[in-house]
C-alpha positions in Angstrom: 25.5 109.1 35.9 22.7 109.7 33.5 19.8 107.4 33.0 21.7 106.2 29.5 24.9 105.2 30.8 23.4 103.4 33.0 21.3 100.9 30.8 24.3 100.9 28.5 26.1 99.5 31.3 23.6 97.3 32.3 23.4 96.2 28.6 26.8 95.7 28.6 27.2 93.7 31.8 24.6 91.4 30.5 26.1 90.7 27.3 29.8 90.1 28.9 28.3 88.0 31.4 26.3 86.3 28.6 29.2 85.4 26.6 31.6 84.1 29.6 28.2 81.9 30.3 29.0 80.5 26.9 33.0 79.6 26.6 32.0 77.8 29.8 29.6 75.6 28.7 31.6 75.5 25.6 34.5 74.5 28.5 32.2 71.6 29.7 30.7 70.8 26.8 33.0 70.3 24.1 35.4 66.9 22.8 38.9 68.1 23.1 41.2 69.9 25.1 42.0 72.5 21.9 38.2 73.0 21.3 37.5 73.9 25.3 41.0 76.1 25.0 39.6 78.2 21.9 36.0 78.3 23.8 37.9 79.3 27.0 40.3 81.9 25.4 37.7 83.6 22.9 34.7 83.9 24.8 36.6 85.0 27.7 37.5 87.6 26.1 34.9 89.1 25.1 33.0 88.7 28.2 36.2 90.7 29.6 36.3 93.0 27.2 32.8 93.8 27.2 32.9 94.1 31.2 35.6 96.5 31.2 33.7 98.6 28.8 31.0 98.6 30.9 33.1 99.6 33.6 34.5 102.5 31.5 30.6 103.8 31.5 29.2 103.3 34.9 32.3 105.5 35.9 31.1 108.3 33.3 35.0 108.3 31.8 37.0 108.0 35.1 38.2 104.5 34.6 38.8 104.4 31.0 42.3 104.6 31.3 42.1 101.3 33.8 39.7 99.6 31.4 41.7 100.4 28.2 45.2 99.3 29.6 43.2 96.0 31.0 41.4 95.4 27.4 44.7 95.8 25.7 46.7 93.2 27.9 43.8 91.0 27.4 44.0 91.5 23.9 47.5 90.9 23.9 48.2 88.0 26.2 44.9 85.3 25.9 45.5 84.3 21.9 49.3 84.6 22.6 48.7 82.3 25.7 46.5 79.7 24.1 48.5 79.5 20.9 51.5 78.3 23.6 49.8 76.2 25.4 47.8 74.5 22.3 51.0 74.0 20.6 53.0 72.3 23.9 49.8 70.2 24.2 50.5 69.0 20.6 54.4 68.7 21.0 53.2 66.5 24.3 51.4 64.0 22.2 47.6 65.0 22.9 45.8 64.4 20.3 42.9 66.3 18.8 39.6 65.1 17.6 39.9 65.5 13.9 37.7 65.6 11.4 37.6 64.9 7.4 40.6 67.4 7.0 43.1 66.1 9.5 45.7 67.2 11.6 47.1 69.5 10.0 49.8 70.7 12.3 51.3 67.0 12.4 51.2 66.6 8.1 53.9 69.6 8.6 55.6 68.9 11.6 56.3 65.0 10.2 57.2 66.4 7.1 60.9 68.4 7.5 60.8 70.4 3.9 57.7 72.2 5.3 57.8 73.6 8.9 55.8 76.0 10.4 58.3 77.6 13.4 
C-alpha cells in the first residue's frame, strides 16, 4: 500500500467515524423518537458507508467485493428499516413533536378518501 491509499484511508476513517459521532449525539440529543431514528439511520450510514470504503483502500482492491455487497445491503435495508419501524411507532400512538405544519401522516390516515398504503 502506497503512501496515498493510505492517507485516503485515513481520511476516510476519520470522516465515517466523524459522521457516526454525529447521528449519535443527534441520538442523545434530539426531541422525538422519529428525529433520533432519522439521526440514527442516516448518519449511520454514511459513517458505514464511508468505513467500508476505506476498507476497500487499505486492502489496495482485495476487499472491494466484501465492501460493495456490505454498502449495498446497507443501502438497501437501514431507510427500508426505519420507514417500518417509524410507521409502527405511529400506528402505536407515539406521537411526534410537530411543528407549524403538522402531522401530516395522521391528516391522511384520519381522513379515508386519501390514504397513503
Amino acid at each position: 500500500m502506497n503512501s496515498l491509499q493510505s492517507w485516503l484511508a485515513s481520511a476516510l476513517i476519520l470522516a465515517g467515524a466523524l459522521i457516526s459521532l454525529l447521528g449519535a449525539i443527534g441520538v442523545l440529543r434530539l426531541p422525538d423518537s422519529y428525529s433520533r431514528m432519522h439521526a440514527a439511520s442516516k448518519a449511520g450510514v454514511l459513517g458505514a458507508v464511508l468505513l467500508l470504503i476505506a476498507v476497500a483502500v487499505a486492502s489496495a482492491g482485495e476487499l472491494i467485493i466484501e465492501a460493495l455487497l456490505g454498502i449495498l445491503i446497507l443501502l438497501a435495508s437501514a431507510p427500508l428499516a426505519a420507514h417500518a419501524i417509524a410507521r409502527a411507532a405511529h400506528r402505536a400512538g407515539v406521537k411526534p413533536l410537530v411543528g407549524a405544519l403538522g402531522d401530516e401522516l395522521a391528516r391522511h390516515t384520519n381522513n379515508p378518501d386519501k390514504t397513503l398504503d
